[in-house]
C-alpha angles and dihedrals in degrees: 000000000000110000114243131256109268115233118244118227117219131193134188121254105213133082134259141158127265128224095274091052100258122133119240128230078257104261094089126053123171135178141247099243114099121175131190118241123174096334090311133110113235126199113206112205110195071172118057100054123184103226114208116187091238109043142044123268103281124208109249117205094203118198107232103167136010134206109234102183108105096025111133122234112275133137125284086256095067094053100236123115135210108188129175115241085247103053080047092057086042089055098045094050105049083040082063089041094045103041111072086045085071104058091205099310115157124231127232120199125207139184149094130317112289100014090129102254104154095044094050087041087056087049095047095048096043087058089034099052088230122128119246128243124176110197105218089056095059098049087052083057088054090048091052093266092308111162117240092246093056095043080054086060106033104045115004139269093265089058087053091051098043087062091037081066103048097052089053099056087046088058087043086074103062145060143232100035136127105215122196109202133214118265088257100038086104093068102069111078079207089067096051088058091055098043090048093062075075128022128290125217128185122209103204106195126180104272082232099052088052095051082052091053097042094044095051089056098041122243100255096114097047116078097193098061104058121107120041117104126238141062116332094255098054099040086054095046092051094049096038086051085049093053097043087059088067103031103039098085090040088057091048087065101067122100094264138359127218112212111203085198091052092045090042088054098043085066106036099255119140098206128067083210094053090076126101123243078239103055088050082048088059093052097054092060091042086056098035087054092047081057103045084051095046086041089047090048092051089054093055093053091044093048095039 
């Protein structure tokens, strides 16, 4: 079968201001109208347009921050956050301290499937004042809204990847934003490049807790995890053991890791899964701060 035509992404070059009032690097604008749905903040851009080949420039309404305050217990794969008062007042408070450290760096999360990456990114942007992306959403807006896992099918997984790409280095161009990767971003040195304009953290989550995740939720919307016979848990924990093979030297090598473990054990806590998106929240700006300090003192000594 003939391979199809890959979509093309577009942005604008010219500069606008953003919702808090800050300019771009002049590659996203967005506009002042915000409207609630469903206890989240959405952001509507008449002016950055995903371009297919194929189809005219459609209008994105792209989700920047999210209210967390009546949303019912669940896991970080569903999305929907319980927190504690205080955990919220922690956050709050190491997202003041943090935030001026970063002089508008993005952030780029990494990790696994299913580490949570998109509901801990809502959390973080939401305290920073810095708009979302998650990556693989936005590669389903250049193919037409066609899901991963079709993208996967229809085309190929180094389609996927090539626009994968492409959006990142888009992103890597502006400033202000909390970016949650795919799973496999980590594989292409090319990606790297782009992420390290901001700063990379890796959310490094028990391979088991992750196939419980995964296999709670079911595996349709992961390509890479079709195939293998079996239960749900155990066909996610074999194919998960098998990618972070190849991926787990790729994740050490961003700016600053988050153990869940490590975070788990700091508060007493036996399970990895017992802990809050926004413990883990907490922790990233912990970690992110301990790097800004060690990547300011090296900058001393090299300079002195």
């Amino acid at each position: 079968m003939e391979a199809a035509t890959a979509p093309t992404l577009q942005f604008p070059a010219w500069i606008g201001q953003e919702k808090i009032g800050r300019k771009t690097n002049g590659f996203l604008r967005f506009s002042h109208k915000c409207r609630e749905e469903k206890g989240i903040r959405m952001l509507k851009s008449r002016d950055l347009q995903w371009r297919s080949a194929s189809a005219r420039p459609r209008i994105l309404v792209l989700e920047v921050s999210a209210s967390y305050k009546n949303s019912p217990a669940s896991e970080l794969e569903s999305g929907k956050v319980s927190t504690s008062f205080d955990e919220a007042l922690i956050l709050k408070k190491k997202a003041q301290e943090v935030g001026p450290q970063l002089d508008g760096r993005c952030i780029y999360l990494v990790g696994m499937m299913g580490s949570g990456k998109t509901t801990v990114g809502k959390i973080l942007a939401e305290e920073l004042g810095y708009s979302f992306f998650d990556s693989d959403k936005l590669v389903e807006e250049v193919v037409g809204g066609t899901s991963v896992a079709q993208i996967f099918k229809q085309y190929s997984e180094s389609f996927f990847r090539d626009n994968e790409s492409e959006v990142l280095q888009k992103l890597s161009l502006t400033r202000q934003l909390v970016v949650a990767t795919g799973g496999g971003a980590v594989i292409r040195p090319i990606n790297w490049k782009y992420m390290k304009q901001g700063i990379t953290v890796w959310l490094d989550v028990p391979l088991e807790a992750l196939a419980r995740r995964i296999a709670a939720v079911g595996t349709d919307s992961r390509p890479l995890l079709h195939g293998e016979p079996g239960d749900a848990y155990s066909k996610a924990l074999l194919q998960l053991s098998t990618l972070f093979k190849e991926r787990g030297e790729a994740y050490a090598y961003a700016d600053a890791r988050v153990s869940l473990p490590h975070i788990a054990a700091k508060l007493g806590l036996n399970d990895a899964c017992d802990l809050t998106p926004n413990a883990i929240a907490i922790e990233v700006l912990v970690q992110i701060e301990n790097f800004v300090k060690r990547d300011d003192d090296t900058s001393v000594a090299r300079n002195s």
